[in-house]
MILO-432002 format. One record per residue (C-alpha): x, y, z. Coordinates in steps of 0.1 Angstrom, whole numbers, plus 5000, padded with zeros to 4 digits. Example, Ala and Ser with C-alpha at 12.3 -4.5 7.8 and 13.67 -1.06 7.14 Angstrom:
! residues 2
512349555078
513749895071
//
This chain:
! residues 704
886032396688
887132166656
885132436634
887132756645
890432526646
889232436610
888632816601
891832946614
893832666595
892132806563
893933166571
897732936560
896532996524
895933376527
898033506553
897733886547
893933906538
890933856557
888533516562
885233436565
883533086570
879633046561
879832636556
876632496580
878632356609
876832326647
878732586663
878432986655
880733086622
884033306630
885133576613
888833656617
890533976603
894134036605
897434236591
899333896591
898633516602
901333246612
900632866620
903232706641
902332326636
904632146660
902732336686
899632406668
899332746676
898033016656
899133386654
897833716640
899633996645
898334356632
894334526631
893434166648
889634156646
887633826659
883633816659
881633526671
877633576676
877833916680
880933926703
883834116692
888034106702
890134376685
894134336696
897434416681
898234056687
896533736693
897033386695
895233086695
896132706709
894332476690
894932206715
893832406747
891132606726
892532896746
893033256732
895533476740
895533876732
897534226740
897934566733
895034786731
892334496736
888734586731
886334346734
882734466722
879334266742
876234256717
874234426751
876134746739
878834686767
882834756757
885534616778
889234736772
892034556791
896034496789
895934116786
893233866780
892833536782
889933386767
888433046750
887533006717
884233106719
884933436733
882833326767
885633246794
888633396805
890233626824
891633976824
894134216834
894034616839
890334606828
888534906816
884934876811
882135096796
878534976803
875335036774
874335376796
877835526793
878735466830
882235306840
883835046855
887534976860
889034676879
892834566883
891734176881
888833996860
887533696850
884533606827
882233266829
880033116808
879833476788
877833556813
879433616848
882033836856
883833906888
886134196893
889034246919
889534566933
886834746914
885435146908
882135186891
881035526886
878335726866
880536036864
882436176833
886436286839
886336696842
888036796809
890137056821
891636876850
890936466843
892936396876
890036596899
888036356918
884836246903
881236356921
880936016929
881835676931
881835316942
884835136952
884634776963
887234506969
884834266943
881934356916
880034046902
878134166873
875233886861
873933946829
871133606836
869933816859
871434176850
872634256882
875334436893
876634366925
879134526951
881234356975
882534557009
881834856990
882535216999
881135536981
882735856978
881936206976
884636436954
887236186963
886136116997
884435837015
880935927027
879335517034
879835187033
878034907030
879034547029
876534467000
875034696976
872934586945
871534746914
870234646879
872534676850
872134926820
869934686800
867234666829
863934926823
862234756845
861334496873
860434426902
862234516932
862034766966
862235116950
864435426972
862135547002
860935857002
861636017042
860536367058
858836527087
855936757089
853336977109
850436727101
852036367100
854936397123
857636207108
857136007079
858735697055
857035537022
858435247012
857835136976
857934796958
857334766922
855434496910
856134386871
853134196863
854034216828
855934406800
853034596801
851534616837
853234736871
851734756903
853734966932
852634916965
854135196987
853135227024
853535507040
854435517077
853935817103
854835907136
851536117146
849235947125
848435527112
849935397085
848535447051
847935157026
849135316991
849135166955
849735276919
848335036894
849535076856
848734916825
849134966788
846634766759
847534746724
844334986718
844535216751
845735236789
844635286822
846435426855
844635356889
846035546926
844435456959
845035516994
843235407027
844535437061
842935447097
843835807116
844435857153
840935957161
839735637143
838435767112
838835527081
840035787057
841035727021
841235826983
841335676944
842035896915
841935646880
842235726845
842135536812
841535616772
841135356750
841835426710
838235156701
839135256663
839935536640
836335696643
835735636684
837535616718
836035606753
838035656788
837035746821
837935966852
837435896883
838336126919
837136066952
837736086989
836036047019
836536397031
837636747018
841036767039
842736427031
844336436999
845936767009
846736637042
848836317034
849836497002
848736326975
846836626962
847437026966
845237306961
842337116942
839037306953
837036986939
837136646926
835636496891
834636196877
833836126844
833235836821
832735946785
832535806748
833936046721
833935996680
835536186654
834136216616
836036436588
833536766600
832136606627
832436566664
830136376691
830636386728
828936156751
829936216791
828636176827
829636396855
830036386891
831536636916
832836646951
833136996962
836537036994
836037377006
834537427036
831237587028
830437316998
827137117006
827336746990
823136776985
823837056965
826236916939
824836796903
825136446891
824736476849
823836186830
823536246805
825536486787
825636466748
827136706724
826936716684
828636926662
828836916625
830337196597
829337156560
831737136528
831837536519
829637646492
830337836455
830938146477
832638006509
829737986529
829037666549
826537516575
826737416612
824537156630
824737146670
822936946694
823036886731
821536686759
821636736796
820236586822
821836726860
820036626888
820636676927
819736596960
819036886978
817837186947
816437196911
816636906889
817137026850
816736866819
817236996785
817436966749
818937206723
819637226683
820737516668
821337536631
823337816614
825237956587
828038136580
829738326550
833038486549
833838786523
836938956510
836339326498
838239456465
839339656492
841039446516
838539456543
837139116557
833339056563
832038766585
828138716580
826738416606
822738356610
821538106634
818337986649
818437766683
815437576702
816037466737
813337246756
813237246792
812036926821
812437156856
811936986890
812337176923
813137516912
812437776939
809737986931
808037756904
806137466899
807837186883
806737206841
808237256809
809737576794
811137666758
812037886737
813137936701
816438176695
817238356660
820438506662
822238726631
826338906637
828139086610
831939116618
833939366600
837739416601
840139586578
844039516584
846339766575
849939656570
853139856562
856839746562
859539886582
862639746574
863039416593
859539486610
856339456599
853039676616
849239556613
846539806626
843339666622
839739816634
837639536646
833239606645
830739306651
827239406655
824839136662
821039066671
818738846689
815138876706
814839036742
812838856767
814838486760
815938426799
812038376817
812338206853
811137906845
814537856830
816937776854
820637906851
823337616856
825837646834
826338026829
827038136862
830438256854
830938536833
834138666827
834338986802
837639026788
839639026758
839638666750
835738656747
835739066733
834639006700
832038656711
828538756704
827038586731
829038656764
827438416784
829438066790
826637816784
823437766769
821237816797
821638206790
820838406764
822238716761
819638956736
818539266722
820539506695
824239516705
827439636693
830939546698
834339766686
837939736690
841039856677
844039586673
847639696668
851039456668
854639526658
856339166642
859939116634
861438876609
863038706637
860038576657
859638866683
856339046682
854239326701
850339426702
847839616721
844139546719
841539736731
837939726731
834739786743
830639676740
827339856737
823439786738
820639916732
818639766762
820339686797
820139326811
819639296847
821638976844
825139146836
826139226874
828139496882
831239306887
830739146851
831439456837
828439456812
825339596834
825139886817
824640006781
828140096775
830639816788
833739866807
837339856786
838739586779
842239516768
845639346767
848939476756
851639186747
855239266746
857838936733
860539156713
862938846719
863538566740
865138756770
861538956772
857838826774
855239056791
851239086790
848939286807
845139236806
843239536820
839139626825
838439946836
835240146841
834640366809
833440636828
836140696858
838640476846
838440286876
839939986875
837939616879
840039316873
844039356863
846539036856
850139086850
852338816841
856338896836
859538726826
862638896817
866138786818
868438556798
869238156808
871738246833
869538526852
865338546845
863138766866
859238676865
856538816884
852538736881
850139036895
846438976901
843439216913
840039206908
838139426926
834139326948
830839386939
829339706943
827639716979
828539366994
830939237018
830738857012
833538896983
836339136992
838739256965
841538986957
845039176952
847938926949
851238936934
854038636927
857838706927
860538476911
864038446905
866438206885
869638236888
872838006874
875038056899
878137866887
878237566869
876137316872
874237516902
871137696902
868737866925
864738026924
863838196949
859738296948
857038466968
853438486969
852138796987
848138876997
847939256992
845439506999
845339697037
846739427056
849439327029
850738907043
853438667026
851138327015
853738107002
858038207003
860937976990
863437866979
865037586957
868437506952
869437226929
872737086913
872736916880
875336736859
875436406840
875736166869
874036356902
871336566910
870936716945
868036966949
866937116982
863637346988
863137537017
858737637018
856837887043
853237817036
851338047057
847937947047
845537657066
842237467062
840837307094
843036997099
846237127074
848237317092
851037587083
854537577089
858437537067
859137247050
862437127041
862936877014
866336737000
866236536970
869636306964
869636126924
872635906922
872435846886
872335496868
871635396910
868335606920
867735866943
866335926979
863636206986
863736337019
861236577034
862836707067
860336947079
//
């Protein structure tokens, strides 16, 4: 230490002012600040008194007093001691010892606050190497002091008679340790371990997750994460089950410079011996600024498992997907593959389409001299099957379209097209296998005039809404087959489309007209209100509008939605098609939320009614209840239902979670009555606790 003994002599010549030393030396430079400085020689001990400030390689002492023996190259500081780590850390203490490199010492009465904000406090320390420090008689806790009352216990913490915190290997570690609940002792443990604030990530055994159900009996998973890299993980997490064999689980994760890539698998061996087993994988990668290319990938080796050992709920089928995609300044190409695995009961693997290819162009022109501008779109499919009718097509369509502005206000949309679609057809029922085609002209005129008027802090817009459009009858021959428009859905968000068919394989034709009437209500503060209703005509009828599609006839069924969201507290819309003869309703969704952040009511409503004269599809009537409620501080509660109406009216899903929340733990507890089953998934109430010890990690638990 001859360069700091060398510094501090310098401070002789200016005992009131600050130093600095930049001469090249082979230790770190100091930087001493201080009120006043005194050099006893005969001892050779150096004294600052007042704002003391010391920095060495990022370390930092701040004291009322310090002093320094040359000869021992030992430091010496009190009142109101800080000493700042360059990890972010901040230790305060009564007295301090320390060498002259800031490294080594000890301390009394210690105070500490770690990078994440979390405490520590300790009546005895010392400190080795800058690196190691031990702590007597120690309490570490996550958990702020209450402000109103700082003498109320804290939610929780850890007291242990010693704390060795290793920042080599940025651990902290407990000693005989005992943790507390609101002041009182709930465990102990003779060792407990965790990383310090400065760890994101490595490996190491991860909480387990614990439960009990219907299907699986009871049940642990016990994770390890593997750190491959900064920028790869692997977690291995078996899970292990008292009616069933254990089930090898992994989660794979990696990030490129360019892209990344997430893979899940499962296998496992069941107690009738079935080898049963999953992977779901995913990746994008960014090749450049034009292209980028991913994958997805979902299978299993039966419908049930994923559901069963809960690694998937509810999905009625399974995709994958590798595609290519580019981007150009008004252009966009898709190149994809498809395959599907159908879960329901009833779904027949020979029956479900492989596609490869699947290729889609699109392309908009700059606008002309009056606004106008062209479209280019192009597709390719190929779907083929085991079991059914193999397709193949081609399509182009070309088209323009020209906006216009009336003197008057009133808004004009003029859009021509013309589309060709070449058809290969294998194994269609009815048919020999050929070729089919056909060539589709197309021409819609939308009109729409806004009207507008101020009312105060409110502004109203009612605006009539025609589109007429054309197209040859006699597009949709047999030979054709339908795989991509199968679902039609006729309601307000597709109102106003001039083709209501989903795909391309479809044509919808002949003179038709469609007319509306739009009205909202919008404040200067956000909150808004409209209503929208409308309805279609033709000329001819199309025997492949169905009755439930609501288009079979030459007048269409009413359409609408009416959206209420005055403010924040209120949001409500109601979509609605009804019969335009009787007013009999056909298909009605609700969807509710009222209430302010302390108290919020939602509730979701569904019907849609069957088909005329069949039995295969009964009406589906369902409705959803919620509740939030903040029931004190830091505590809040939802409590939801899911209820099958109709004539036999029968609860599908109750619950309820319960969940406590402040800055150091989270405890959240759901109780769930699933009524519903699916040959080897069973029904029953599930309990699940969740514990989150903050800054430590949590333990799910699934007791039911």
């Amino acid at each position: 230490m001859k360069r700091i003994a060398f510094g501090l002599s310098l401070l002789l010549a200016c005992p009131t002012a600050a130093w600095a030393q930049d001469r090249e030396v082979t230790e770190a430079p100091v930087l001493l600040m201080a009120d006043e400085v005194s050099h006893d020689r005969e001892f050779d001990i150096v004294t600052a008194r007042g704002h003391v400030e010391i920095a060495q390689q990022g370390r930092v002492l701040l004291a009322n007093a310090v002093t320094y023996n040359l000869k021992r190259d030992l430091i010496t500081a009190t009142g109101d001691i800080s000493l700042l780590e360059p990890t972010g850390e901040v230790m305060f203490a009564d007295y301090v010892e320390l060498t002259g490199d800031l490294k080594t010492g000890v301390a009394e009465q210690i105070r500490l606050r770690l990078a994440d904000n979390s405490r520590m406090a300790a009546v005895r320390g010392t400190r080795a190497g800058g690196v190691t420090s031990t702590m007597e008689r120690a309490v570490y806790s996550a958990c702020q002091d209450c402000p109103t009352d700082p003498s109320r216990p804290l939610v929780w913490q850890i007291k242990a008679d010693r704390v060795v915190h290793d920042q080599t290997t940025k651990d902290i570690q407990y000693h005989d340790a005992w943790i507390e609940m609101f002041g009182v002792p709930v465990a102990y443990t003779p060792y407990l371990s965790h990383p310090d604030p400065t760890v994101k990530r490595r490996s190491g055994f991860l909480p387990p997750s614990m439960g009990r159900g219907e299907d699986l009996g009871a049940t642990i998973q016990i994770p390890y994460l593997y750190v491959l890299s900064p920028s790869q993980d692997l977690t291995f997490a078996p899970i292990f089950s008292s009616d069933e064999g254990a089930v090898l689980y992994g989660d794979h994760r990696v990030r490129f410079q360019t892209g990344e890539a997430r893979t899940r698998a499962s296998l496992t061996e069941d107690s009738n011996g079935e080898v049963r087993g999953h992977i779901d994988a995913q990746a994008r990668f960014d090749l450049n600024e034009t292209w980028r290319a991913g994958y997805e990938i979902a299978r299993s080796t039966d419908d049930t498992y994923m559901r069963r050992y809960g690694f998937q709920r509810g999905q009625p089928w399974l995709v994958s997907r590798p595609y290519v995609e580019a981007f150009g300044s008004r252009t966009h190409l898709l190149a994809e593959a498809f395959s599907f695995q159908g879960l329901r009961e009833t779904d027949d693997p020979g029956q479900s389409p492989f596609v490869l290819p699947s290729i889609q162009y699109s392309s908009a022109g700059e606008p002309g001299r009056f606004g106008g501008y062209w479209t280019m779109d192009a597709s390719l499919l190929s779907l083929t099957r085991d079991e059914g009718t193999d397709s193949h097509r081609v399509s182009m369509e070309a088209g323009y379209t020209l906006p216009y502005t009336a003197p008057a206000g009133d808004i004009y949309t003029f859009r021509a097209s013309l589309r060709g679609d070449g058809y290969r057809v294998a194994d269609l029922p009815g048919d020999d296998d050929g070729f089919a085609g056909r060539v589709v002209p197309e021409a819609s005129l939308e009109w729409r005039y806004p009207f507008t008027r101020d009312r105060g802090t409110v502004q109203e817009v009612l605006e009539p809404i025609v589109l007429g459009a054309i197209s040859p009858i006699g597009q949709n021959p047999d030979t054709i087959p339908n795989e991509d428009s199968r679902f039609i859905r006729f309601d307000p968000n597709n109102l106003f489309d001039p083709n209501h068919f989903t795909g391309l394989d479809l044509v919808e034709g002949g003179p038709r007209l469609t007319y509306g009437m739009r009205y909202g209500v919008y404040g200067e503060q956000g909150g808004y209100s409209s209503i929208l209703v409308g309805q279609s005509w033709r000329l001819n009828e199309m025997a492949l509008f169905q009755p439930e599609h609501g288009l079979d006839e030459n007048f269409s069924d009413l359409v609408g939605k009416i959206v209420l969201s005055p403010g924040p507290w209120l949001d409500f819309a109601y979509s609605f098609r009804i019969d335009e003869s009787d007013f009999q309703r056909h298909y009605d969704e609700l969807s509710l939320s009222v209430g302010a952040k302390a108290a919020r009511l939602w509730a979701d409503y569904l019907f849609v009614d069957s088909p005329p004269g069949t039995s295969e599809f009964p009406d589906r009537e369902e409705v959803s209840l919620g509740l939030y409620l903040a029931l004190a501080d830091r505590w809040s509660a939802n409590v939801f239902t899911r209820w099958a109406l109709g004539d036999d009216p029968e609860p599908l899903t109750t619950g309820l979670h319960l969940v406590y929340d402040d800055e150091c733990f989270t405890l959240a507890g759901s109780i769930i009555d699933n009524n519903t089953t699916d040959r080897d998934i069973g029904s029953g109430i599930s309990v699940l606790l969740r514990v989150v010890f903050k800054t430590l990690g949590e333990v799910p638990l699934t007791l039911m």
